[in-house]
N, C-alpha and C positions, 0 to 999 in steps of 0.2 A: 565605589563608583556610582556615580548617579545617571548614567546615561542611560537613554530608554527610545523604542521605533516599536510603533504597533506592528501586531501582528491580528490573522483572522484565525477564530478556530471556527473546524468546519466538522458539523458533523453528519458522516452520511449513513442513510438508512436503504437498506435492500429491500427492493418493491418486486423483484421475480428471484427465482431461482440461480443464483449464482456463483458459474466456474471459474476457473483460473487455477495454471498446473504450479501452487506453490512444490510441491510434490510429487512423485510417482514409484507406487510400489507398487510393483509384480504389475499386473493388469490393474490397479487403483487408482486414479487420478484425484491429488485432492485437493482443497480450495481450504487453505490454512488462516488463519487468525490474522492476519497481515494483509494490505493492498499495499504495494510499492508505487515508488512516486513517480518511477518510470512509466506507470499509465496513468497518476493522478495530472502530469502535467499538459499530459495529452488530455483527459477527462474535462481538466476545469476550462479548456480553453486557452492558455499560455502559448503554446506550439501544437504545429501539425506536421504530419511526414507529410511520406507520399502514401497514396488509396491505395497501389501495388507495390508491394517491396521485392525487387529481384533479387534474387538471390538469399532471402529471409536474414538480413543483414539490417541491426536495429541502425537508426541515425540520431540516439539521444543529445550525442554531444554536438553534431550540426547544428539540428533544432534547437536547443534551446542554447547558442550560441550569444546570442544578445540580449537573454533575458536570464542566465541563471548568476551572476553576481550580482543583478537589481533583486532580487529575491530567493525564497529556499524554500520548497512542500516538502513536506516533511513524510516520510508513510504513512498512512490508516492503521490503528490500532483497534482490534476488535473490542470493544466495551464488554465489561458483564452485565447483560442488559436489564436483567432484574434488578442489581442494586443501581445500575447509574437511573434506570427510571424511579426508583423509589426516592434516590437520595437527594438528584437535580430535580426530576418534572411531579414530585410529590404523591405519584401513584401507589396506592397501597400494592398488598402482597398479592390478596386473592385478584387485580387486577392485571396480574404481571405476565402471560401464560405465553412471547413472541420468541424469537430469534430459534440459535441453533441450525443443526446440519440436518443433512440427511443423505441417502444412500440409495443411488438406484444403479442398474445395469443397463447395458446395449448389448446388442447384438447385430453385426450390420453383413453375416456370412451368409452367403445363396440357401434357398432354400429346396435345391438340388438335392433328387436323391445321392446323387455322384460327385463328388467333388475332387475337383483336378488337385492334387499334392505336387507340385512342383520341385526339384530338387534346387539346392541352396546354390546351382549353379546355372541354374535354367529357370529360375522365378524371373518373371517378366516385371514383379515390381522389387530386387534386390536393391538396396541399399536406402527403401524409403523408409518412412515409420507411417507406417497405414496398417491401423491396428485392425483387427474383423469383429472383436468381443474385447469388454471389460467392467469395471463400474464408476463411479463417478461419487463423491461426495463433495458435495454443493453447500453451498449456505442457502438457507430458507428466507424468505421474504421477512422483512422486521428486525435484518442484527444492525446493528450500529458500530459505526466506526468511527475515528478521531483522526486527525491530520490537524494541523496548524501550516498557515501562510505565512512566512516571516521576509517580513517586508525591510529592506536594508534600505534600497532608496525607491521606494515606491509612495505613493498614499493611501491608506487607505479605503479614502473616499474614490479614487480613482479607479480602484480595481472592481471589477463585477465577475462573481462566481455566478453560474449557470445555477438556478432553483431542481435541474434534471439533470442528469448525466448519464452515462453508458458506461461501464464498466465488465473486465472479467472477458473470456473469450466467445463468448455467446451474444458480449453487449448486451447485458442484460440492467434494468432502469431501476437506478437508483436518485432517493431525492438527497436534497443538499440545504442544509441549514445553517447559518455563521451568526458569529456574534465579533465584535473589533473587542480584543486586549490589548493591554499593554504591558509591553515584556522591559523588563528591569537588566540590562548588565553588571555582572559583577565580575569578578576578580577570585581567583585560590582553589582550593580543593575542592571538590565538587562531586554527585553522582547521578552521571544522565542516568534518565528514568521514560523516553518516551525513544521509540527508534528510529536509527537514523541509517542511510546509508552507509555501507564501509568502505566506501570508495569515496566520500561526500566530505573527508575528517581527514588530516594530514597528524596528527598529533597520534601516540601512543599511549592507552590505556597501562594505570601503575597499579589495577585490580578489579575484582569485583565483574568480571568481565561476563558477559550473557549474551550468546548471539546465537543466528538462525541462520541456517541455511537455504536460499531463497533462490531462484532463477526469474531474472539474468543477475542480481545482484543480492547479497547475504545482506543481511539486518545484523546492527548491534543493540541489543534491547535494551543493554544496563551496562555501566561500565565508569569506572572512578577515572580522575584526568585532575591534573593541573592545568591552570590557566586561566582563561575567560572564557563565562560560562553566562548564559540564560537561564532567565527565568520569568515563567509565564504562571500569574492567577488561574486557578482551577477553580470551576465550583461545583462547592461539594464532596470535592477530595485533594490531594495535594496537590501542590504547586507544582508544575511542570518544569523540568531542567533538560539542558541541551546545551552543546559548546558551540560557541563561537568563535570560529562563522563560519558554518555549515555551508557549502557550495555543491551544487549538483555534479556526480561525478570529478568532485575537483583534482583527484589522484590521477584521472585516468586523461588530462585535458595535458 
């Protein structure tokens, strides 16, 4: 097939420290290799909620009600950032020293000789989650991440990505870089390679299956499929694949 619809690849860089609970173990919180597209579409500007949400009840599929079959964000994939700066932006080795995690602790319990123990029937805050101590692993300023905009019936030229963003549950400032590609449709056997929602795909994986587990929504990282499939120019490394046609939350609509 020769048909073809640009898409934007965008790639964001972490300018503070930043959380988001892909995870939680024991008292860990931790901020995984992934940003889901359930906050890139909020991030880039596409849709807004509401500034208080009662009852902590997301409205992804209201919001982007009229704009997610005009186009598709794809998640953030975390880059290895030594070789994609060496390979794309031509930086030697000994220049390469950014990104990565790191690991701190809170403590946020009276500092009270005496502290009231409450029993599990008489705690005045039962049934919340209000933690008093844990730790936190963040991402460090400088990792980079990958998403692509694919644009079904949009232009291009039409669309504006915000140069800043807020991301992660702190809102912490990330910048935003795009380049316009153009993605190729094809046809047959194929093996996605960049991730995509598993809500977002009606079709079933015949192998090679790879996914995460993610809150509010899992990732499928890799995974073989018949049918019609994308492909998007990479530079510097391989060509990006994805089926088609990716819709946000389309299972769940």
């Amino acid at each position: 097939m020769s048909e073809s619809f640009p898409a934007v690849e965008c790639t964001i860089e972490t300018m503070d420290r930043t959380l988001y609970a892909s995870r939680e173990v024991g008292d860990l919180v931790d901020a995984g290799d992934f940003i889901l597209n359930t906050a890139l579409y909020y991030a880039f500007g596409f849709t807004s909620g509401s500034y208080v949400n009662r009852g902590n009840r997301p409205s992804y599929i209201e919001d982007t009600s009229e704009i997610y079959r005009r186009m598709y964000i794809t998640p953030a994939r975390l880059e290895p950032t030594e070789e994609y700066l060496r390979r794309v932006c031509g930086l030697s080795r000994a220049a390469v020293h950014i990104g990565g995690h790191s690991v701190s602790c809170w403590n946020a319990r009276t500092h009270r000789y005496a502290v009231k123990n409450w029993s599990a029937q008489d705690d005045p805050n039962k049934g919340k989650n209000i933690p008093k101590f844990g730790r936190e692993r963040v991402l460090d300023q400088q990792n980079l991440f990958t998403a692509y905009i694919l644009l079904y019936d949009l232009d291009a030229e039409s669309v504006e990505i915000p140069r800043y963003i807020r991301i992660g549950k702190k809102r912490s400032k990330a910048r935003v870089t795009t380049r316009i590609v153009e993605c190729e449709i094809g046809e047959g056997e194929f093996l996605s390679n960049h991730p995509f929602g598993i809500y977002d795909y009606e079709e079933v994986p015949i192998g090679d299956l790879v996914s995460v587990r993610m809150r509010p929504v899992p990732l499928i990282i890799q995974a073989r499929y018949r049918g019609m499939y994308v492909r998007i120019p990479d530079a510097g490394r391989g060509d990006v694949v994805l089926p088609y046609k990716l819709e946000f939350l389309k299972n769940k609509r």
